[in-house]
C-alpha positions in Angstrom: 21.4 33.9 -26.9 20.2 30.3 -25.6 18.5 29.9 -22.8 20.7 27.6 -19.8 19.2 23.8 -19.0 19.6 25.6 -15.5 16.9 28.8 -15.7 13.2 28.7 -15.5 12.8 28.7 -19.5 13.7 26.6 -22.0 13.6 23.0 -23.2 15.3 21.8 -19.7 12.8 23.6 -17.8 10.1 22.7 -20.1 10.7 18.9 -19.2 11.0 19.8 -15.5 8.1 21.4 -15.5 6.2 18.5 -16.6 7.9 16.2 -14.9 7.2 18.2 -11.4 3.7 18.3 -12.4 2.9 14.7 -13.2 4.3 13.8 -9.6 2.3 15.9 -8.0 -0.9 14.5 -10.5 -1.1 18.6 -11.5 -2.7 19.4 -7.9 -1.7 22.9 -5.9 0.6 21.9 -2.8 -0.9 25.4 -1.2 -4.9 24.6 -1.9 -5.5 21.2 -3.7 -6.5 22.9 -6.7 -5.8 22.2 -10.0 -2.1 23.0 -10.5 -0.5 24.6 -14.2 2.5 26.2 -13.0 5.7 25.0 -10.9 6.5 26.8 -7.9 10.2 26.9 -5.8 9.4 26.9 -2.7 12.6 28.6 -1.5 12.5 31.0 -4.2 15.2 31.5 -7.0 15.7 35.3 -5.5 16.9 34.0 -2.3 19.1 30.7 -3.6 17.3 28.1 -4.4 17.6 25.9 -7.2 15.5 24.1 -9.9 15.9 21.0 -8.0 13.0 18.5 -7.6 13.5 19.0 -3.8 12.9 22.6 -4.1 9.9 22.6 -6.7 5.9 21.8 -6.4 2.9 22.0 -8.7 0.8 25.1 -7.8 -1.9 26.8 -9.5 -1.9 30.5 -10.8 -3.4 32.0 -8.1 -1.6 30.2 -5.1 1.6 30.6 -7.3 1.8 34.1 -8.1 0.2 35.2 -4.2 2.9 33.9 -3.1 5.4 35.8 -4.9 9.2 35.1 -3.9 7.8 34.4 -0.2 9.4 31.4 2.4 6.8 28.6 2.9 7.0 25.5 4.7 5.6 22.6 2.2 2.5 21.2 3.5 1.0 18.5 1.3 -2.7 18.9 0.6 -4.5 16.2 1.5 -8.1 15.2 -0.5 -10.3 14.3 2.7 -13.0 12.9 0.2 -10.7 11.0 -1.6 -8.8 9.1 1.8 -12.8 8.7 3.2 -13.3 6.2 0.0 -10.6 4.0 0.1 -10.6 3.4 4.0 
């Protein structure tokens, strides 16, 4: 059976995915690691959607700690980098 454009598989996801992780330049909203997985921030399991709104490059760790738990988005900011280009 194929997989919807709409779930968190397939070839519409796959181009989300990437997508979602090129705007966010593959770093971790939670830590400012390096991110290789997408997260929804309000997860699927409690309504919401694979909408750009709703999803955030993460890493592994930060990702799966997280689990299907309600976090408000803080963006990581690189210190280091905003020092150099004042």
């Amino acid at each position: 059976m194929p997989v919807s454009q709409h779930s968190s598989r397939g070839a519409g996801w796959k181009a989300t995915r990437l997508r979602i992780l090129e705007r966010d330049a593959y770093t971790c909203w939670m830590c400012g690691g390096e991110a290789d997985q997408v997260d929804h921030r309000l997860a699927k399991s409690k309504g919401g959607a694979d909408t750009d709104d709703n999803l955030s490059a993460a890493c592994a760790r930060c990702n799966n700690s997280k689990s299907d738990a309600v976090m408000v988005r803080t963006p990581y900011w690189d210190t280091e980098y905003l020092a150099n280009i004042v």
